[in-house]
N, C-alpha and C positions, 0 to 999 in steps of 0.2 A: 405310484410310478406309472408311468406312461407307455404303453406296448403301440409301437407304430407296425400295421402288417401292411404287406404292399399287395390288397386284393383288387381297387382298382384303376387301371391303366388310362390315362389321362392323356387326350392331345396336347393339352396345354401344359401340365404341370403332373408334377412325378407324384402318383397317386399314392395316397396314403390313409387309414383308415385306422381311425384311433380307440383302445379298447383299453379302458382303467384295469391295470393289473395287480390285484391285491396279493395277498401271500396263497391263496388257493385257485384262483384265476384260475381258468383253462385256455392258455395261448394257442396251441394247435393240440390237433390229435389224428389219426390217421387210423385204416383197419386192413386185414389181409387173412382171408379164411377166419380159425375161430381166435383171432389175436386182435387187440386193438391197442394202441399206445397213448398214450395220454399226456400233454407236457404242461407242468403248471411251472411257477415260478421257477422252482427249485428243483422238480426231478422230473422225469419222463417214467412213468410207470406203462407197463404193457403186463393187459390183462388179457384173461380167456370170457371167451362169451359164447353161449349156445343158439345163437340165430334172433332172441328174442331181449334175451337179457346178460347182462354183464356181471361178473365173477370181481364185486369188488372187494372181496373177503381180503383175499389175498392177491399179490399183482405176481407175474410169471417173472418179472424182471424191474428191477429198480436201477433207473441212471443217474448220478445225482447231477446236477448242471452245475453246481459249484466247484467241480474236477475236472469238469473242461477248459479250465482257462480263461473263459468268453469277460469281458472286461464287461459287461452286464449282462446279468444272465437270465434277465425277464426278457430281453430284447430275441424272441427267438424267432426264425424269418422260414424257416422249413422243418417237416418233418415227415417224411414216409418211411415206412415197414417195406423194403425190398423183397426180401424173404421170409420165412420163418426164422432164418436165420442172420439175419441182414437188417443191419436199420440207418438210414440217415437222419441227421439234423442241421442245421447250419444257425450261428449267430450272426455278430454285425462282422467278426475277423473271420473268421473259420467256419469249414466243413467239418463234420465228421462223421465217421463210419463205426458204426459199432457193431461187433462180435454178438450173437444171442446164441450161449453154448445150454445144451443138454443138461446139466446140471445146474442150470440158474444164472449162472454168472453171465460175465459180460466184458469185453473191451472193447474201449471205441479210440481210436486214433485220430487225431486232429492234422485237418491240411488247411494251411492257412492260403487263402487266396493273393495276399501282397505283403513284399518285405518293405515295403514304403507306408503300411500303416494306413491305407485305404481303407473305406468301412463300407459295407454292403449294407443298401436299401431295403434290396431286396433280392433273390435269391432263387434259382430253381437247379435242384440237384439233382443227377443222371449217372448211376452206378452201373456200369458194363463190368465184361467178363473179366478184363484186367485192370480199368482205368476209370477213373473218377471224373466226369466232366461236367464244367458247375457254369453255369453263366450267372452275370450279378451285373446289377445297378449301383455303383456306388451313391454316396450321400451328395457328389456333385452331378450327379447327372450323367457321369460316364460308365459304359457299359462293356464288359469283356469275357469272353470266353478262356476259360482255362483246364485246363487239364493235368492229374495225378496220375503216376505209377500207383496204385495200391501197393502199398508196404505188406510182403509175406510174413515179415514178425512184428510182435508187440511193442512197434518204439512207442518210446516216451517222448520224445522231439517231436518239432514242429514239422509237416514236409510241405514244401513251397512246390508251382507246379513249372513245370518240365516247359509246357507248351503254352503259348498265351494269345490272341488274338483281340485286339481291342478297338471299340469303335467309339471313340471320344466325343462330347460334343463341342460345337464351334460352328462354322459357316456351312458345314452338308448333313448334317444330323442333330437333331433335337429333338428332345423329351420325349429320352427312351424308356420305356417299359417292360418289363415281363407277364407273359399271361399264363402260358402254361409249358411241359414239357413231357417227352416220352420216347421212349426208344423201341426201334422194330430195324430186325436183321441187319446188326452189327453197325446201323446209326442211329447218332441222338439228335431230335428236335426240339428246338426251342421255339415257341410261338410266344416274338415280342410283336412290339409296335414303334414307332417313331417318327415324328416331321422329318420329311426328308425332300430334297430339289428332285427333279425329272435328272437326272446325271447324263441319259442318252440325248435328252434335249439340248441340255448344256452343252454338250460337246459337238452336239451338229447343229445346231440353231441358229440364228442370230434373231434371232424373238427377244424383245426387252423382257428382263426380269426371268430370261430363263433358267439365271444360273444363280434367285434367288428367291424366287417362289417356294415355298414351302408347302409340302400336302400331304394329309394324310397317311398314313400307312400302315396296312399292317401287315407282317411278315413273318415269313416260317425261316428258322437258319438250321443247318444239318451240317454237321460235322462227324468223319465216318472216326467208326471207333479206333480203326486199325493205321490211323492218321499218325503218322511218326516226328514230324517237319514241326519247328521249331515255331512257324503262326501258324501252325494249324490250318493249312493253304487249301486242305479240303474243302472248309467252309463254302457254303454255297448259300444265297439265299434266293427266295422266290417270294411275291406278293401279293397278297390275296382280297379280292373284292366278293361282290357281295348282288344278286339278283334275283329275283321271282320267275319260276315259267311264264307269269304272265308281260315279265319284263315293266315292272314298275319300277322307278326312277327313285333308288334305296342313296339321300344323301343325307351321311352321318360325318362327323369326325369327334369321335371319344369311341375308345375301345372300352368295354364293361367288364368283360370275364370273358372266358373261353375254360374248354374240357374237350380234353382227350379221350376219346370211348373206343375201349379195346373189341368190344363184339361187333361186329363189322366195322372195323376201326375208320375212325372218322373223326376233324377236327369241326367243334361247335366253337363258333364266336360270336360274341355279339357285340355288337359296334348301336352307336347311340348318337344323338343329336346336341348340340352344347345350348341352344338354342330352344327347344323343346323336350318334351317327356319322352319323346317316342325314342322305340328301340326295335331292334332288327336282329335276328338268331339265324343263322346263315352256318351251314355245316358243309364240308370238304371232306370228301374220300378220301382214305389214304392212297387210293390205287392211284388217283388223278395226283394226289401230290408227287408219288414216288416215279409217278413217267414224268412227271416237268422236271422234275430235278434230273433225271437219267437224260432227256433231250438238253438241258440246257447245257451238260454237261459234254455232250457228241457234238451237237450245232460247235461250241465253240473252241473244238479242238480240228475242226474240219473246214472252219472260215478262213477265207483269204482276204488279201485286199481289195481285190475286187468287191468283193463284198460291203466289204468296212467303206468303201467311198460310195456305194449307191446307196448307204445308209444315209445320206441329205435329203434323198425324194424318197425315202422309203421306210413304213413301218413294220417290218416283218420281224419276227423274234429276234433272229441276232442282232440286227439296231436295236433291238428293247434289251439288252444284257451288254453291264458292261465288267471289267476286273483291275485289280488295282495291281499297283509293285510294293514293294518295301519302302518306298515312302511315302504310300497312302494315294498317290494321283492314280487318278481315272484314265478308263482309254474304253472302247468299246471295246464288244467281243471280240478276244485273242486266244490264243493257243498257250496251254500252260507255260512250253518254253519253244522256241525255233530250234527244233531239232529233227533229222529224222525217225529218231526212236524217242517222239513222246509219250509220256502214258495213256495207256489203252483206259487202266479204270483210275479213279477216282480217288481211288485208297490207296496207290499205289508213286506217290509224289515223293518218296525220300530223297529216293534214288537221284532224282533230277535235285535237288538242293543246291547246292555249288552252281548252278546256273546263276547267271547274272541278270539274264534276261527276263526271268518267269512272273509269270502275270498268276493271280489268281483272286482268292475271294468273289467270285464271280455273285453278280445281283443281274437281278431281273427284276426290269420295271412295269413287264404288261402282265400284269394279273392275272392271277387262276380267279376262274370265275366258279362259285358258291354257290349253294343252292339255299335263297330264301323258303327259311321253314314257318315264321314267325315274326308277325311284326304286333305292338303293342305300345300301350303308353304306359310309361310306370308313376305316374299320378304323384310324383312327387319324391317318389322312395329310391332308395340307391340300390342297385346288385350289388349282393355280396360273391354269388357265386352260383353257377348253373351247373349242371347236371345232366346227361343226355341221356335217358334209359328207353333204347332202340326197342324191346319187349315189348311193351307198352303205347311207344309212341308217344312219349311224354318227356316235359324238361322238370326236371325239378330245380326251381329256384329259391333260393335264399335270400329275400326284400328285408331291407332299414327303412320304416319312415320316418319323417322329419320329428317327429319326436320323440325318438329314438327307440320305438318296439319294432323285434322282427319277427319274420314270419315265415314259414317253410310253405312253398306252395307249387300244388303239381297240376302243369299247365297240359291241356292237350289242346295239339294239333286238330283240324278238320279231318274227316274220313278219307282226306286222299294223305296223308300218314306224309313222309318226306316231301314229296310231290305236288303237296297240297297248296288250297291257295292261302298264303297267311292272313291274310285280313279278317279271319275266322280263326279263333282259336278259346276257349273257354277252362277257370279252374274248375278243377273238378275234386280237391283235396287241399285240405290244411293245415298247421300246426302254428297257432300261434302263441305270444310269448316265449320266442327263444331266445339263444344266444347271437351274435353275431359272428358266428367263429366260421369258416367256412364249411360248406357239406363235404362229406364224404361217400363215397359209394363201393361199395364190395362186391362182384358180382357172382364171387362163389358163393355170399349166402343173398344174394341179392336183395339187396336192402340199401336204406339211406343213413347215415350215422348223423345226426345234428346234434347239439350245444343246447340246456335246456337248463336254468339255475346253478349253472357249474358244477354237469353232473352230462355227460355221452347217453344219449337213448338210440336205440334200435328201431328205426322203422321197417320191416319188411314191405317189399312192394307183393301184399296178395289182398283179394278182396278181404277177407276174414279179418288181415289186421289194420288195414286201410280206410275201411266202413264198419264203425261200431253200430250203425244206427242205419235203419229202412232207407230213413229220408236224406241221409248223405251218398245214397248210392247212383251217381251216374244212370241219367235216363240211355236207352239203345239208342237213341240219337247222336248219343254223343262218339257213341260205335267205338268204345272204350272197348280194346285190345281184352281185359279181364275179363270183361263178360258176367260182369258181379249179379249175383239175384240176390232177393233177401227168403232167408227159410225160419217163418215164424213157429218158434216151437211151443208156445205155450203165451198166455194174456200181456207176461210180462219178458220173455225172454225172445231170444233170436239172435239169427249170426247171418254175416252173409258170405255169401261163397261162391265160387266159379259156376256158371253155367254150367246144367248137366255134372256136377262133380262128383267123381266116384273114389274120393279121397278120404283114408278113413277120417271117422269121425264129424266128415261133413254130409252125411248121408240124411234125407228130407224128405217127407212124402209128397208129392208131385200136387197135394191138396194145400199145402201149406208153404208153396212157393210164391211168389211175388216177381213179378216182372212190369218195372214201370208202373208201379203205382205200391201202397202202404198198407198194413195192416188200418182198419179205421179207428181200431185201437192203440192210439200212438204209444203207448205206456212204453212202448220198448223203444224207441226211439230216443237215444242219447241227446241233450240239446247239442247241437252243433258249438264249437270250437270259436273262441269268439274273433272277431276280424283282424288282419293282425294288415299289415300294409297291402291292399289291394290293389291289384292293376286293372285298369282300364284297355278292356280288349278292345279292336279294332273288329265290328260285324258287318263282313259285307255286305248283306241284306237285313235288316234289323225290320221288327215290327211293321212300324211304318212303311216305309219301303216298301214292307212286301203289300202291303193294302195297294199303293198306290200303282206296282207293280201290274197287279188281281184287275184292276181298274181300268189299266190301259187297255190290257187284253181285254177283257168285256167288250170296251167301246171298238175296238175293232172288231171284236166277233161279230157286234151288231151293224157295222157297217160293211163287212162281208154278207152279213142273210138280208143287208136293205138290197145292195150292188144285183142289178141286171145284166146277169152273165151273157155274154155274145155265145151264142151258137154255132159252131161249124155245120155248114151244112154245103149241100152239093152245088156249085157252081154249072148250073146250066150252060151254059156255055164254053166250059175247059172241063170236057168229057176228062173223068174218071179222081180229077183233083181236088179235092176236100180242101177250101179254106175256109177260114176265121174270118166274114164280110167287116167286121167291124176294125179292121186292120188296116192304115189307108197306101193300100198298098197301086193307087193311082201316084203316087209319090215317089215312086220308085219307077226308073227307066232314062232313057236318054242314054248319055254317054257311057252309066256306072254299066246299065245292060250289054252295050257295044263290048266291053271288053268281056264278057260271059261269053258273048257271040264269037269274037276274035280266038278266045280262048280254046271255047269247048265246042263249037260247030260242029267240025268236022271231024269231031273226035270221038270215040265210041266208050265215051266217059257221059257223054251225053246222053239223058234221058226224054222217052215224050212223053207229057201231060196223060199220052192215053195209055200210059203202060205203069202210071202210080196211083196207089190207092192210100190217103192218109185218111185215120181215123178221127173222129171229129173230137177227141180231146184229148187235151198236152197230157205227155206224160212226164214232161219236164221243161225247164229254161233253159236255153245257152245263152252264149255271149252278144250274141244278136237278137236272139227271138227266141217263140217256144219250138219244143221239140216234140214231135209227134210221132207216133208209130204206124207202120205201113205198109203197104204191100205193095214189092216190086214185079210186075211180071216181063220176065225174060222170056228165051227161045228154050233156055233150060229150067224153066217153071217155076215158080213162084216164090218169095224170096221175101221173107220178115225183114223189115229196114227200119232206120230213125233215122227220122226227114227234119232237117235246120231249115225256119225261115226264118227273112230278118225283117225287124223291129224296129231296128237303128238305123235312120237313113241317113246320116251322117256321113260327110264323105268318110270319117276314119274307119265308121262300122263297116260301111261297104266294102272299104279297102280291105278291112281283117277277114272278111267272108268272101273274098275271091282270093285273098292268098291262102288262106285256108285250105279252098278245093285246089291251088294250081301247088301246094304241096303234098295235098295228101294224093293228085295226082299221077304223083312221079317215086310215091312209095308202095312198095309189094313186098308183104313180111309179115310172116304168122303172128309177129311181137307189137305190129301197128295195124292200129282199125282201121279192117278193108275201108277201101273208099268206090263205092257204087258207079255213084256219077254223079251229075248235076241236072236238075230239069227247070229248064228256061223254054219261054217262045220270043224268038226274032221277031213274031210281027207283031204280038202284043209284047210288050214290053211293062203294061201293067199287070200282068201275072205274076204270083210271086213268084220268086227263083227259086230253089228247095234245093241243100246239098243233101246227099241222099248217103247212109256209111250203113254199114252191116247192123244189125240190132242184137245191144248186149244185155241180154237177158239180168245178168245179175249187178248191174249198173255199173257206178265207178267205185275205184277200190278204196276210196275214203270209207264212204258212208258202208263200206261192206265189213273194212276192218277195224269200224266203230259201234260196230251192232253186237250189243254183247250176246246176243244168240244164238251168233256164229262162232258154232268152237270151230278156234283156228290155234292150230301148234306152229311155234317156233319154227321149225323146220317149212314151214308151208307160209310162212312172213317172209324170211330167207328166200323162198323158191319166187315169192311175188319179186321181189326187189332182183331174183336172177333174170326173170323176165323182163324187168325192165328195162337191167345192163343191155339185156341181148336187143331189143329195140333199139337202143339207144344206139348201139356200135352199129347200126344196120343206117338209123339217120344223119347222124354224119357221116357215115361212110357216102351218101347221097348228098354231102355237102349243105344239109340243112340245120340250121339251127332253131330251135324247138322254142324256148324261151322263155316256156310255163310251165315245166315239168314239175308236176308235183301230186300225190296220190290221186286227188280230184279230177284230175285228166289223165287217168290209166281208166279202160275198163276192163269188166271181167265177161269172158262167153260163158257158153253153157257147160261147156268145164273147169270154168275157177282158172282158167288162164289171161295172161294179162294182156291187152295189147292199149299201147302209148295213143290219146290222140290228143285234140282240142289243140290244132294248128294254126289257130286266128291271129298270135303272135309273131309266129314263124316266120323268119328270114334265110335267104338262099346267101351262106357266106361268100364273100368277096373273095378270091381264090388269091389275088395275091396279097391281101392284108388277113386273111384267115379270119376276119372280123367286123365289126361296122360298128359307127354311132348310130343311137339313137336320131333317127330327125323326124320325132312326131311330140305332141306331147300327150299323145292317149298312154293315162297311167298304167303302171305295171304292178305284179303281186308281188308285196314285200318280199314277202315267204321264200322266193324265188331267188330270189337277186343276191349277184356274186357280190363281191366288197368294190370289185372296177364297176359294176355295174353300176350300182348305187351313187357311187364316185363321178364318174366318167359320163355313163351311159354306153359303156363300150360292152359289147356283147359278143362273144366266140363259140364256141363247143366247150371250153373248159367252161365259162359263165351256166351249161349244160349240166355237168360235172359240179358243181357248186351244185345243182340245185336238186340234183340226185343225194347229193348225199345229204340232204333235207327233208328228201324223199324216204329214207332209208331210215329219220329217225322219227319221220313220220308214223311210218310201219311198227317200228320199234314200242313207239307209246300208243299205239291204236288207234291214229287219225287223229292227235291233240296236234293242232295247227301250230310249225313253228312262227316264232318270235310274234307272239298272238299280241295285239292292242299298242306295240311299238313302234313311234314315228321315224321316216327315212332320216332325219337328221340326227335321232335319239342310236337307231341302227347300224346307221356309219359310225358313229362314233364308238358305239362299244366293240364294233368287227375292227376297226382299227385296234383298240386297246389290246387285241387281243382274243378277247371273247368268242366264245362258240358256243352253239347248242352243249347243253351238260349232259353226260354219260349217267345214267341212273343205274342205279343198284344192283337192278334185275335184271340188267344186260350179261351176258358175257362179253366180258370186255375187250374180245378183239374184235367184235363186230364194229365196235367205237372207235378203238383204235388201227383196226387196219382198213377199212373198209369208207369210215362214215370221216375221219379227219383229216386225211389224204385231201379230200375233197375240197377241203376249206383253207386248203393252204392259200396265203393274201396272193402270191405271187400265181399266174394261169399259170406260168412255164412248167412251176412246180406241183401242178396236181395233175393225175394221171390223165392217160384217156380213157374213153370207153372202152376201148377193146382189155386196155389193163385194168379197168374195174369189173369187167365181166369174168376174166380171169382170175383175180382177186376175188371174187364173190366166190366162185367155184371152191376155188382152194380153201377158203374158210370156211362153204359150206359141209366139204370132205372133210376137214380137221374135226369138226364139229360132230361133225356122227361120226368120227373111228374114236374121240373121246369123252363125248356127252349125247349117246345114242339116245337116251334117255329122256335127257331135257329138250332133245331136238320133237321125241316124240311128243309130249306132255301139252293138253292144251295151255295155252298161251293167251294166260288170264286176263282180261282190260286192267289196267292198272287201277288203283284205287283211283287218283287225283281224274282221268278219266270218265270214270264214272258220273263223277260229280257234274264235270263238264258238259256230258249231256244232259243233265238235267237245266242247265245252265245255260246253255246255248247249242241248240239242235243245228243251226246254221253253219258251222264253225270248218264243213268242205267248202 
């Protein structure tokens, strides 16, 4: 007989994965503390196990599946251990829940999903406090959400469900799937998939084929548990794409598997190529999921029509959400019902029922964006089922190769752990010849459960049981979370165990430890585990590479110590001014000088040649030229400076370097770098010109908050970013717009305080458009740029405010440059979709959410000003120390993925 499970989720066609089901077959099995359930043909047995092995003497509980009713009862589609006392299972007709009482026994009640004799494909069941809710695939392809009373007594009868919500297929959705599901604070999620149109596009487009395009998707649907209403009108769904910090260009359509991980809950998916091997592991906070769903929910209880009609020239969220009525038609985002008492939350729709008007099922089409953890090729073989064990920093998956052996294997990430760059990732553990049945994970005895000759083994995840053997233990390279050594106790014996371990029974004399390398007497050394479907990793720097890498650098080392460096040395003739002779700075003058002269003559911004002393070597580049340090002498004495000459005689450079000084001119603010003055001569005009700004000792606050040797606390990230607000509210209050803001152009004095410069961009806004085009075409920093800018070219004070709060996640990851290696056209398109810098782990996450998204709203109108983000900053930084005094104090580690990155690229301010 034929066991069809539905493990994996197919763009094209309704996945299914077939596994000969004999009379002892193991169909699923499932585990929870020291219980595990086990379902073969005929019965579902649930045993006890002590962390290592299984109690099959006797089972705790015997179900038999031939008194469920199930019209086959090999065909079984789910099964999880809810409780200790709780168990679900579902066939092709029915769900059911069974009773696991104290004395052995057992009842399980049956809900049948349809009185029309429907059969389920496949199946994810979701047991809450009162109510049963089951989402399913039928065997045509149609997909619906339903929902039980839980019966308080022991019927015998059928119970059919209360509430039903259904998404059919036809002309707007196709080949739907299920991937996974789970529940947190009083909602259930399901994470399907399915072809689906652009619905917002359809409805405001007239774009051919917009209303039959098919794409990809895949989606999270939440239905609250306390949802009374007859379709389940809470329903809500959102959908979820998939990118790298580095922003590589992730295109998949096949969904693989996906898992739900309850310790720092987070959904893992992996989506795949139809076309190629490769595959992509992309994980999702629950925090980030549970605020989209909360804004989608307010956005469109608070829209008007005004709204809904600027939705033609416009991509802002509520154009990307639309909701349906009772006869299934679309409309953009609307308001439950037209009332003035509509509902405030979500779960609270009964009430409003008898309305006529009420819109709901609300979808969104711009995608939550994911954080690419892993990309790889699967060489042929199929996922059966991943595993995210956050501990670790490791996926365990479950591979089928093509001729049909599988294989348990535990993948690690690179050392920057979530954040990391995928194109590096290596197995580091194996099990091969298994079953194909999917994994399980327990994370009270933390361990893996796999399918092994139709018999459940126990994997724990610890070095001891992980590595029988020297030579299978992860080098420190691989910066494996365990930390495994090997402790050789005698010619032929050994164990390995956690670094430093003071656990009984793993204790070793510090003579007979191993780190990174073997006893030379392999005797103890287990042969390794023989190959079971391996994957081909993706290595960003392989072998090769790196020789050729070695190589490059050489031939420029040696072309650095050939190169005849210019000398500064003293201009006889322009008493007291150090330049660089080999600079052709006879190239410079005429008319670009006239406007210095117009400018700054008569102005006591101006400096003379005989009152600066620059030193004869750069102690840096700017954007024109190098910069050098120096000494200014005043009437109030002597004065440390860094002196800008330029390089670029270009009219555009010249242009950026007189706007430069004619705004840093007209600024006086302990938050922006003083500006000295400027030193030109009217009658030579081949002198260099030198803008001359205060000298900041501890440079720019990139390279400061990328030095891991600088401990720097939370609290004092926070304090740099309140510095900035305050600059910021201080320069457009002077009606300038900045237009480069970003940590690289903050610097620090000599007390770690920030003040804003690098003005070469800077434009004086137009007072009654509050804004201006672009009309040059000297490039700009991605990094920076608002979604109009990008678009448009149109730049304001809010284009400012965009680029702050870039700035802010800057700070946040310790100077890892955003949107690093992606092009303006790749850019605009994903900040249209939607998209924004992603909120990482180790945030507190109002600094993301009040602070740093505000910022990125598409619309200027709708992101604050400076003066309301400096306020805003304030406030979150008082909340933060009256309730995490603590974490505020705590240095404030570089992030793993960080790390890496300077290793990687020193340049990356």
């Amino acid at each position: 007989m034929t066991l069809k499970l539905c493990l994996l989720a197919s763009w094209t066609t309704l996945c299914t994965v077939s596994i000969l089901a004999s009379a002892g077959r193991i169909q699923r099995f499932d585990a929870l503390g020291d219980l595990v359930a086990i379902a073969r043909s005929d019965s579902i047995g649930v045993y006890r196990h002590n962390g290592t092995n299984i109690d099959f003497s006797t089972s705790r509980y015997e179900i038999p599946l031939s008194n469920s009713s199930l019209e086959s009862a090999d065909r079984l589609l789910h099964l999880k251990i809810v409780t200790k006392a709780k168990l679900t299972y579902c066939g092709e007709d029915a769900c059911w829940l069974c009773s696991l009482k104290p004395n052995g026994t057992h009842h399980c009640q049956g809900y049948y999903v349809s009185r029309s004799g429907r059969k389920m494909a496949s199946v994810e069941c979701v047991l809450g406090d009162a109510y049963l809710t089951v989402r399913f695939v039928d065997t045509k392809g149609n997909a619906s959400t339903v929902k039980f009373a839980i019966s308080e007594e022991e019927n015998t009868g059928p119970i059919y469900p209360r509430q039903q919500a259904d998404d059919m297929e036809g002309t707007r959705i196709r080949n739907q799937a299920l991937l996974t599901s789970f529940r947190d604070n009083s909602f259930t999620y399901f994470v399907v998939s399915a072809d689906r149109i652009d619905e917002p596009a359809c409805l405001t487009t007239s774009r051919p084929n917009a209303c039959t395009d098919f794409k990809k998707s895949v989606r999270i649907a939440r239905v609250c548990d306390d949802d009374q209403t007859e379709l389940l009108e809470s329903k809500v769904e959102i959908s979820l794409t998939c990118d790298s910090r580095y922003h590589d260009t992730v295109v998949w359509d096949t969904v693989l598997a996906a898992h739900y991980r309850e310790y720092k809950a987070a959904v893992t998916v992996v989506v795949g190529s139809s076309s190629s091997d490769s595959a992509w592991i992309c994980t999702y906070q629950l925090d980030d999921i549970v605020n989209l769903f909360e804004r989608v929910w307010n956005i469109c209880q608070n829209v008007t029509t005004s709204d809904r009609e600027k939705c033609r020239n416009s991509i802002s969220l509520e154009c990307r959400i639309t909701s349906r009525n009772s006869s299934g038609d679309y409309a953009l985002c609307r308001k439950y019902v037209d009332s003035a008492t509509y509902p405030s939350e979500v779960c609270t729709l009964k009430q409003f029922e008898s309305y006529s008007n009420r819109r709901y099922w609300l979808e969104v089409f711009a995608p939550l964006l994911g954080d690419l953890m892993m990309s790889l090729h699967l060489n042929g073989s199929k996922l059966i089922s991943i595993i995210n064990h956050k501990a670790t920093r490791s996926m365990f998956m479950l591979l089928r190769a093509s001729n049909g052996s599988s294989a348990v294997e535990r993948i690690m990430g690179d050392e920057f752990g979530d954040l990391g760059d995928p194109t590096y990732s290596s197995v580091v553990w194996s099990a091969a010849r298994v079953d194909a049945v999917p994994l399980v994970f327990d994370s009270s005895s933390n361990a893996i459960f796999y399918c092994r000759s139709d018999s459940v083994e126990i994997q724990p995840i610890t070095c001891n049981s992980l590595y029988k053997a020297c030579t299978q233990i992860p080098s420190t390279k691989e910066r494996d979370p365990l930390k495994c050594e090997w402790c050789q106790l005698s010619e032929t014996k050994g164990f390995s165990r956690p670094k430093k371990s003071n656990e009984p029974g793993l204790s070793c004399p510090d003579s007979n430890i191993f780190v990174d390398k073997c006893p030379e007497d392999s005797k103890n050394a287990a042969q390794p585990a023989e190959e079971g479907p391996a994957i081909k990793i993706a290595i960003s720097v392989g072998g090769t590479a790196a020789i050729v890498v070695l190589l490059v650098m050489a031939y420029f080392l040696w072309r650095w110590k050939k190169k005849p460096h210019a000398e500064a040395i003293e201009d006889r003739n322009y008493p007291g001014c150090l330049v660089d002779q080999s600079l052709p700075y006879e190239t410079f003058g005429g008319a670009y000088s006239d406007a210095y002269r117009l400018l700054f003559e008569s102005s006591d911004k101006r400096i003379n040649y005989d009152d600066l002393v620059m030193e004869s070597n750069p102690i840096g580049e700017g954007r024109y030229g190098q910069v050098y340090r120096g000494i200014y002498k005043s009437r109030g004495g002597q004065t440390i400076v860094a002196c800008k000459t330029i390089s670029d005689w270009s009219a555009s450079g010249t242009e950026d370097f007189l706007r430069e000084a004619r705004a840093m001119s007209v600024l006086d603010h302990p938050r922006v770098l003083e500006f000295i003055g400027i030193c030109f001569d009217r009658e030579l005009p081949s002198r260099p010109t030198v803008l001359v700004t205060r000298y900041m000792i501890h440079g720019d606050l990139c390279q400061y908050v990328k030095d891991t040797n600088n401990l720097i606390t939370l609290g004092q990230l926070l304090g740099f970013g309140l510095e900035v607000a305050e600059g910021m509210e201080y320069i457009h209050s002077k009606n300038v717009i900045h237009r480069d803001l970003a940590s690289r152009n903050c610097m620090l004095d000599d007390d770690l305080h920030v003040c804003v410069a690098d003005f070469g961009l800077s434009r004086f806004a137009n007072e009654e458009e509050a804004g201006y085009q672009v009309r040059n075409s000297r490039p700009l920093p991605l990094s920076t740029l608002s979604i109009e800018a990008l678009a448009e070219g149109h730049f304001s004070t809010k284009s400012d405010v965009w680029a702050f709060g870039n700035l802010l996640w800057e700070l946040m990851t310790r100077g890892f440059p955003p949107w690093k290696g992606v092009s303006q056209e790749d850019l605009l398109l994903r900040l249209r979709r939607g998209e924004r810098l992603p909120l990482q782990e180790y945030w507190p996450s109002l600094i993301y959410h009040r602070l740093m998204l505000p910022c990125w709203e598409e619309s200027p109108e709708d992101r604050p000003t400076s003066s309301e983000i400096l306020a805003e900053m304030g406030s979150v930084l008082e909340e933060l120390k009256g309730r995490q005094q603590a974490l505020i104090d705590t240095n404030y580690e570089v992030p793993n993925f960080r790390r890496f990155a300077d290793h990687s690229d020193s340049s990356s301010c």
